[in-house]
C-alpha positions, 0 to 999 in steps of 0.5 A: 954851068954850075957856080960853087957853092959858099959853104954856110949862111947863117940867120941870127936874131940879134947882135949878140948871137952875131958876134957869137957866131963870127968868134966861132967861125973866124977861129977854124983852125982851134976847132980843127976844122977847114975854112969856111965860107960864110956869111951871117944875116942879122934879122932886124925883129929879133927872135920872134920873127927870125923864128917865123920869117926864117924861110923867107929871109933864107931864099935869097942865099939857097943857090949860092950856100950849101948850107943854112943854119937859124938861130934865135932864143926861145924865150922871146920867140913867142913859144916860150913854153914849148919843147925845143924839138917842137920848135926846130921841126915846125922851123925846118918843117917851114923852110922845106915848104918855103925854100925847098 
């Protein structure tokens, strides 16, 4: 029997992006969109490892969520100086290896 699936889990890297995300999420109807469901892991190390341990801190939640999303600054990260899109490839590149 397949279980349905939540709508979005997301990893963040502080409290502050915390509080971001559940403001945006709780507030659907002004963005037009439907309800979701949702839940936000908090990582405990900051932007770095929440950069680095993405994957891993994702596997617990790949067969209840239907999608994921990992957010952290990248000042912090401990790649500082490279591009944006370098940064999310090696993150996705990560977690296609880890959790896919």
């Amino acid at each position: 029997m397949n279980e349905i699936k939540k709508d979005l889990v997301v990893l963040v890297a502080d409290q502050d992006a915390e509080f971001a995300v559940r403001a945006l999420l709780t507030r659907l109807l002004a963005l037009r969109i439907r309800d979701i469901e949702f839940k936000i892991v908090t990582h405990p190390y900051h932007d770095g490892s929440c950069r680095k341990d993405a994957a891993e801190y994702m596997r617990p939640y790949l067969d209840s969520y239907e999608h994921l999303l990992v957010l952290f600054d990248r000042h912090g990260s401990g790649r500082d100086q490279d591009a944006r899109e370098d940064i999310e490839r090696d993150v996705e590149n990560d977690l296609k290896k880890k959790v896919g």
